[in-house]
C-alpha positions in Angstrom: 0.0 0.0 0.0 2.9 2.4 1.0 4.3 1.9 -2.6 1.2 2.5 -4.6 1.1 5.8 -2.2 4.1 7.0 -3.2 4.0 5.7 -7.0 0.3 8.2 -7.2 2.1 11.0 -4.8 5.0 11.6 -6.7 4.0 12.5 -10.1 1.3 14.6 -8.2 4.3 16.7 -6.3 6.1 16.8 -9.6 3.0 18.4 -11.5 2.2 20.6 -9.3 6.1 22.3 -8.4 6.6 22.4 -12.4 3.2 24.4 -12.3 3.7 25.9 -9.6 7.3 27.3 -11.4 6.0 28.0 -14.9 3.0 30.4 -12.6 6.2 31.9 -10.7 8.3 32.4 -13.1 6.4 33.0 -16.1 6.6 30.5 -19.5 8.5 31.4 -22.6 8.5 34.8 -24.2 5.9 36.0 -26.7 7.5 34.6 -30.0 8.5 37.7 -32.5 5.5 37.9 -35.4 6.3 35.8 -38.1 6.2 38.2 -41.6 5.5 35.1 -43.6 2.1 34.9 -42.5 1.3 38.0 -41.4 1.7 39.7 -44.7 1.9 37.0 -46.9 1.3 39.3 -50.1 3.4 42.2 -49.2 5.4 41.8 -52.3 3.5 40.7 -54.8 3.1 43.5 -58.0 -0.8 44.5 -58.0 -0.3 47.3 -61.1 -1.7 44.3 -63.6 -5.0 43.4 -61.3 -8.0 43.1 -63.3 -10.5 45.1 -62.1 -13.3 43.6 -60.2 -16.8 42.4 -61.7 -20.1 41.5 -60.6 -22.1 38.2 -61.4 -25.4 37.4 -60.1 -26.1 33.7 -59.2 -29.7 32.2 -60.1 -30.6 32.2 -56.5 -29.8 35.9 -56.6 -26.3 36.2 -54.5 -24.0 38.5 -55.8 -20.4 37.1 -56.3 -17.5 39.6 -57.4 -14.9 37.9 -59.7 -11.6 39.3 -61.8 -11.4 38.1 -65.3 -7.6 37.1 -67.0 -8.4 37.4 -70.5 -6.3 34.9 -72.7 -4.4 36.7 -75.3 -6.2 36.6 -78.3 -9.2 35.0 -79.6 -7.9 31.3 -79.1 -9.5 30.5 -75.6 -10.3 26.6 -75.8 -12.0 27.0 -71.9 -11.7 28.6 -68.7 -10.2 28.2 -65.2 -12.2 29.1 -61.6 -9.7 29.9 -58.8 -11.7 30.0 -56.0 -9.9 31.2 -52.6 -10.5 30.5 -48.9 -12.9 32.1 -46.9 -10.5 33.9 -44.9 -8.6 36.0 -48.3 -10.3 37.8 -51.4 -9.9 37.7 -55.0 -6.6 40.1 -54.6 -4.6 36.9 -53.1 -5.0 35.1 -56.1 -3.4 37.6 -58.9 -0.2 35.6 -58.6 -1.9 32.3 -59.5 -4.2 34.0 -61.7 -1.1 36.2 -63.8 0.7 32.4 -63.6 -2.1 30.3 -65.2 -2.8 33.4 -67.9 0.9 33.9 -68.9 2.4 30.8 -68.5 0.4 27.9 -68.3 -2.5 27.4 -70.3 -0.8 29.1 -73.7 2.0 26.1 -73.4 -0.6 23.3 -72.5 -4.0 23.5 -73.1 -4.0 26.5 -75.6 -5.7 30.0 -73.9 -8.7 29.8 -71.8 -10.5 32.7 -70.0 -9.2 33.0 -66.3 -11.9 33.8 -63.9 -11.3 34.1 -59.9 -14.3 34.2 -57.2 
C-alpha cells in the first residue's frame, strides 16, 4: 500500500512544483510575429490586377470575380480559382497572372481566367 502511495504521490508533487514554477516564473516569451504569415502578399506586383466584376447567381447572391483574358481569340476554356474564406480575389493575382501567362498558352492552348 505504502508503494502505490508514493508511485500516485510523486507524479502529483512533480505536477504541481513544475506548475507551480511556470505560474512563478512565467513560460517562454511572446515569440516575435512571423512576416511570412502575417503579410503573406506584401510583395507581390498588384499594377496588372483586373479590375473587379459583378455576377449574379440564379438564386440571386452577388459574387464579385476578376477576369484574365487569354491573349487573343484562341480560348479553348476557362479556369475558376476559388480562394478560402479567410482571403479575397486580390490573393490570387499571382496564380491567376501564372495560369494566364504561363500555363494554359503552353498546355491546353488560352482559356478565359476567372477568380471568385
Amino acid at each position: 500500500m505504502k508503494n502505490l502511495t508514493l508511485a500516485i504521490l510523486v507524479p502529483l508533487v512533480i505536477v504541481v512544483v513544475i506548475t507551480g514554477a511556470a505560474l512563478v516564473f512565467g513560460g517562454p516569451g511572446k515569440p516575435p510575429p512571423m512576416s511570412s504569415i502575417n503579410n503573406p502578399f506584401k510583395n507581390i506586383d498588384y499594377s496588372d490586377l483586373p479590375a473587379a466584376s459583378l455576377l449574379v447567381a440564379r438564386d440571386g447572391v452577388k459574387l464579385t470575380f476578376r477576369a484574365y483574358p487569354a491573349p487573343g481569340n484562341s480560348a479553348k476554356g476557362s479556369v475558376v480559382l476559388v480562394h478560402g474564406s479567410s482571403a479575397s480575389g486580390i490573393s490570387m493575382q499571382k496564380e491567376g497572372t501564372l495560369v494566364q501567362k504561363q500555363l494554359f498558352p503552353r498546355k491546353w492552348g488560352r482559356p478565359l481566367l476567372l477568380q471568385f
